[in-house]
Structures are given as C-alpha cells and as structure tokens.
N, C-alpha and C positions, 0 to 999 in steps of 0.2 A: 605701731603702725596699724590703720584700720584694713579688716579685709572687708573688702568688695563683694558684695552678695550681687551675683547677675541677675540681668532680669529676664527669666525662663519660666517659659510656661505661666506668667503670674493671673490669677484668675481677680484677685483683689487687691485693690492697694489704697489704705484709708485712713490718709494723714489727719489727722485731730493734734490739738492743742495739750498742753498736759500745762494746767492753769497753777500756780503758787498766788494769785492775789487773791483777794477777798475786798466780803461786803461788810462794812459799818452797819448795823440797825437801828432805826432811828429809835430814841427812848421816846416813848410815851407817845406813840404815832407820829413821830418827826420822819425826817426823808431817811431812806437807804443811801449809803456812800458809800459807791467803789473805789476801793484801796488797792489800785495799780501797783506790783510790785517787780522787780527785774527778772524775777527768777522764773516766769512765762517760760511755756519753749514746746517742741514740737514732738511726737512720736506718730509712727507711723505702724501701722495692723497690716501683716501682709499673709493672703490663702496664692495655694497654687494651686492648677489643676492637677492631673494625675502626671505621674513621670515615666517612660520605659528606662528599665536598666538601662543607661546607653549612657555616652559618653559626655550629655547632655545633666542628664540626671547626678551622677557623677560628678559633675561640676560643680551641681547647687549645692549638693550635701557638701561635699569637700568643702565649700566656703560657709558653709553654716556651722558646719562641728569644727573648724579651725577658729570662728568669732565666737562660737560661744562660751567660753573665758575669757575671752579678748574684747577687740572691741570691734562692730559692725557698721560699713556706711552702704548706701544703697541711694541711686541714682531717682530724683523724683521727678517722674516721666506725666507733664502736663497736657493732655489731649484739649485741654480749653484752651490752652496758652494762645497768646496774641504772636500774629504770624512776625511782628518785628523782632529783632534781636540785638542784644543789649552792645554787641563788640565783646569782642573777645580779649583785650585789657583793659578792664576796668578793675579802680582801684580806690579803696579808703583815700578821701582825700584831707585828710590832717590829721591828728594826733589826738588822744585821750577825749573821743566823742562819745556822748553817751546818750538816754533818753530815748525820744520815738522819731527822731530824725536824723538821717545819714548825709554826711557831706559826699559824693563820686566825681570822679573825671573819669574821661577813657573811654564815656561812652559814645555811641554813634544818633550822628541826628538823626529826629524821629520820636514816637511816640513810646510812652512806658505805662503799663496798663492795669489797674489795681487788681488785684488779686494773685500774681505773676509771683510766682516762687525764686529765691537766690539762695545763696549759700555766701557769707561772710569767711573768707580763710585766715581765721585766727591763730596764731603761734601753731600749723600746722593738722586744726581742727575744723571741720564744718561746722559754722550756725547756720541754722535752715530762720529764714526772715520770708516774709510776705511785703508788695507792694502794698501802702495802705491809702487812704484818703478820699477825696471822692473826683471818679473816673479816670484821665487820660491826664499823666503829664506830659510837656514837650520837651525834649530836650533839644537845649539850642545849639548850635557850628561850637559854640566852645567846647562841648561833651563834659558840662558841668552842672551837674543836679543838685540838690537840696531834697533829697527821696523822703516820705513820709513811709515809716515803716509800723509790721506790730509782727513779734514783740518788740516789745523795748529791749536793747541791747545790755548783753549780761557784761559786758568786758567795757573798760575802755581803749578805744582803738589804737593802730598802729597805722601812723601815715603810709600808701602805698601798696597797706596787706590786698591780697585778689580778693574777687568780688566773679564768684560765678551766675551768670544768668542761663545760659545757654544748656550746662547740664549741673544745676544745682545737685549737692547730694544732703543726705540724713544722715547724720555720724553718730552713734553712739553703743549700749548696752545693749544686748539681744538678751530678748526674752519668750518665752513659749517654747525654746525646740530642743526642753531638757528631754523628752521623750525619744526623740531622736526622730527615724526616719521609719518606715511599716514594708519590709519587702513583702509582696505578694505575685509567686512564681515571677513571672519576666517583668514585673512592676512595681511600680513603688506608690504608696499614697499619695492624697495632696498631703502637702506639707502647709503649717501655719507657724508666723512666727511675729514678734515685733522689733522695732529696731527704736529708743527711748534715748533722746539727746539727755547727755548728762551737762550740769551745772555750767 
C-alpha cells in the first residue's frame, strides 16, 4: 500500500514527463519519425521550504522514511486547473482499452479542459494522465466522454475501475531522500525529494 506524502510546507512541485519513446532518423536527409511508445508516464521533483521540529515536520519526515523502501503517492495540487469538476464517480467505461483515447461515464455536464491532470485507478494503482487535444471538450447530459489523452495508456483497462479528477494523485518510487532529513537546533532543512511512476 502506498504512503501518502502530505502536502506541507511545499516550496516546489515540478511534474515532468519521464519519456520511453523515441526518434527514427531519417537516412540520408529523409524526415525524423517519432516512435510513440506505451511506456510514457510522469515523475514529479518536489523542494520544501524549511520545517520547525513540530508535529508538522514530524509528519512529513515519518511519511518520507516510511516510502522510502516502499512506495510513495502524493496528491497533484493544480492552481491553473479549470474551476469545473469532473463528478466524483467517474469511471473506465469498457474493458481492455488502450492507445491515446479513454472511453468515461459518470461525469458531470460541463466542460473538460486540456491540460487537467487525473489519475486512472488501476488494480489499486494511480496512473497520473493528462487531458489532451485541442482546447475545451463538452460533455453532454449523458456524462459520456471519448477523452483524448497523453500518455498513451500503459495497461489495458478494467470496465468501471475510478477515474479521479478532482484530487488526482502521483504514485510510485521515491527518490532523493536517501540523505534523510538535516536537524538544525529547533529546525529542520528544506527537504527535496521525487516521487517516479513505475511501469
């Protein structure tokens, strides 16, 4: 089970892509060809600012040195995000879907807004996905979408599995915080760490 890294004190938080495709080159001056491949997917860079010992502090550490042999997810907190919200049951709608297109139901009418972060809840995992395409889709009274997304989906689906919009998270391997934590008299340093969706 993943633990939960809070979000305290966070000074940065700078989701990037961690890319597995690649470029064809063209022989003898012919074109470049992007070689899209599944295994795309997200990692996230996170600084904090300074901590006091206190029961705050204490928190973030205890859930960093308990993920790190484990596995870490951490809530991705969108200050652009578009003020609609997606409904709080939405769900994979059919079975064994794959590619850069997601079938949903469940959602609410209203608009969906490229760039809007979700989280896909596979066999008990977060995939972190992007809306993709160009600008505003609508969803209609039926609360049934045809979403364009990126990446392209690593799994194929599970009719029904969740579909979070509202507090996506980033689930996977923590890395950076072999060092640990820097006490200094009543305080603690910032901490830096990252959180790398695996496969």
């Amino acid at each position: 089970m993943a633990v939960e890294i809070p979000h305290l004190r966070i000074k940065s938080f700078a989701l990037r892509p961690r890319l597995f495709s690649s470029e064809q080159e063209g022989a003898l001056g012919g074109p470049d060809l992007p070689i899209p491949r599944p295994g795309d997917r997200f990692a996230v860079d996170v600084e904090t600012t300074q901590f006091r010992n206190d029961d705050e502090g204490r928190v973030m550490m205890a859930a960093l040195f308990e993920a790190s042999n484990g596995t870490a997810a951490m809530r991705i907190v969108q200050p652009n995000r578009a003020r609609h919200t997606a409904g709080f049951a939405v769900v994979v709608d059919g079975t064994d879907q794959g590619g850069t297109t997601l079938s949903l139901r469940g959602l609410q009418r209203g608009w969906l807004t490229r760039g809007n972060f979700f989280s896909i809840i596979h066999r008990g995992r977060h995939y972190v996905h992007m809306i993709a395409g160009a600008g505003q889709m609508m969803v209609p009274e039926t609360g049934r979408v045809e979403l364009p997304i990126w990446p392209m989906l690593r799994f194929l689906t599970i009719d029904a599995e969740p579909v979070e919009f509202v507090a996506p998270m980033i689930e996977g391997k923590l890395l950076g915080f072999d060092k640990g934590a820097l006490f200094r008299r009543a305080k603690t340093d910032p901490l830096s760490f990252s959180i790398q969706e695996r496969a």
